[in-house]
N, C-alpha and C positions, 0 to 999 in steps of 0.2 A: 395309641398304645395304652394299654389296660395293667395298670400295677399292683399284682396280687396285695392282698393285705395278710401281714404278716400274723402269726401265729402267736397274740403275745405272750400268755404264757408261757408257749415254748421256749418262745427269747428270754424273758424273763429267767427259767429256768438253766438255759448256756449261759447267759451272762451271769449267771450267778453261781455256777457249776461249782461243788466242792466245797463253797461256803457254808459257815455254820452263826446261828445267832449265839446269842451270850450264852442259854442253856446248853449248848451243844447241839441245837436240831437246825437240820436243814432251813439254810435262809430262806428259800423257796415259802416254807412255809408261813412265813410272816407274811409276806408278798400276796399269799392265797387270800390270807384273813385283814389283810388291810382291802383287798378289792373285794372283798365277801362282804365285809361291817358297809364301805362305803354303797355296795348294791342293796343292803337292806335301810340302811338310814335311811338313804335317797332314792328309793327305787325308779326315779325318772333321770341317773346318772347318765351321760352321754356315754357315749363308747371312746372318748376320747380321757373322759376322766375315769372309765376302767381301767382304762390303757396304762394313764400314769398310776394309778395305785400300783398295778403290776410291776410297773417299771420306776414309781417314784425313788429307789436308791440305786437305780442302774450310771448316773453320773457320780456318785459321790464315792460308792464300792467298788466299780466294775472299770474296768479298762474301755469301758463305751463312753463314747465322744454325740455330742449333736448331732455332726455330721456322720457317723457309723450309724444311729438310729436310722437317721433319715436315706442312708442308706441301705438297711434295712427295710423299709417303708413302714415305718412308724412315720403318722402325720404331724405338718406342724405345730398347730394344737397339741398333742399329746405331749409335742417334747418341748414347746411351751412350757406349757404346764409341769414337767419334771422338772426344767431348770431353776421354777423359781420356787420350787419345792425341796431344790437342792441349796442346804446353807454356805455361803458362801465361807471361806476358809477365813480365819479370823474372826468371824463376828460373834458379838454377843447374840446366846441361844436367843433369850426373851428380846431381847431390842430385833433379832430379824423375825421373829414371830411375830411383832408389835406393827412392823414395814407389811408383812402379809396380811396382817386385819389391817390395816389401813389401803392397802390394795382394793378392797371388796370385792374379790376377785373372787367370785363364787366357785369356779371349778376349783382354784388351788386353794380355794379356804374346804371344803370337802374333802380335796386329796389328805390334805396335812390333818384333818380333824379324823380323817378313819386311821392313818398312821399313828398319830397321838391315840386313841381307844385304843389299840392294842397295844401301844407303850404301856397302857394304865391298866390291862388287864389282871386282874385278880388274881388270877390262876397263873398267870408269867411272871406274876410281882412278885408271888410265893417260892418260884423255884430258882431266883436270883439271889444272891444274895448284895445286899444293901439298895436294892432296888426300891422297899419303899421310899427310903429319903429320897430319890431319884422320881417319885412320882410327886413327892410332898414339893418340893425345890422346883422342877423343871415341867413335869407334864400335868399338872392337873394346872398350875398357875398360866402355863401355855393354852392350856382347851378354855380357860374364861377367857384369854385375850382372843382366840383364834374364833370362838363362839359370839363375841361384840360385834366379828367382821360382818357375821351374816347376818347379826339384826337391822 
């Protein structure tokens, strides 16, 4: 038996139907430009780690479950990889960032370093308000811990 491979953007896009990020624009579009930065950083990205940049907030935002992925046919590599890109509830931000560079878990240190770049983007920072303290505090001190993992 032969199991299409799903369309993930597509899914991407259902599962995240209707939502908006902090500016007001289509969540979709975060989801585009986390697996854009992560295709250009890395250009030899597997399709498993495009897959979760597409999907890395589809457990933490979306009504999707491991098992709805998977049945889907997203592989499990892919949803691997979201899970433990997904923060678990409770935990301190930097302490489970600190558990993911200590992982050296190259796909999910990739995933979370192209989602982190466009936390930090310039031009996103600008149109939030108090979002630089939000990069000073949490995302730029996260990309040097998240960037250790892969030296």
């Amino acid at each position: 038996m032969t199991v299409n491979k799903p369309d993930i953007p597509a899914l991407a896009e259902r599962l995240h139907a209707g939502q908006t990020d902090k500016a007001g624009a289509p969540y979709i579009t975060h989801l585009a430009r986390v697996a854009g930065i992560l295709q250009r950083r890395w250009p030899d990205a597997t399709p498993d780690e495009v897959a979760a940049a597409w999907l890395h907030d589809s457990l933490e935002d979306t009504e999707a479950t491991e098992a709805s992925l998977r049945t889907a046919g997203v592989t499990p590599e892919t949803i691997r990889i979201v899970r433990a890109v997904t923060r678990p509830d409770g935990s301190d931000y930097l302490d489970w960032i600190g558990t993911l560079a200590s992982s050296r878990d190259v796909s999910i240190l990739r995933v979370k370093l192209a989602d982190n770049e466009d936390n930090r983007d310039p031009i996103r920072v600008a149109a939030l308000p108090g979002a630089a303290e939000r990069v000073a505090t949490r995302y730029e001190p996260a990309r040097i811990i998240l960037e250790s993992g892969l030296a």
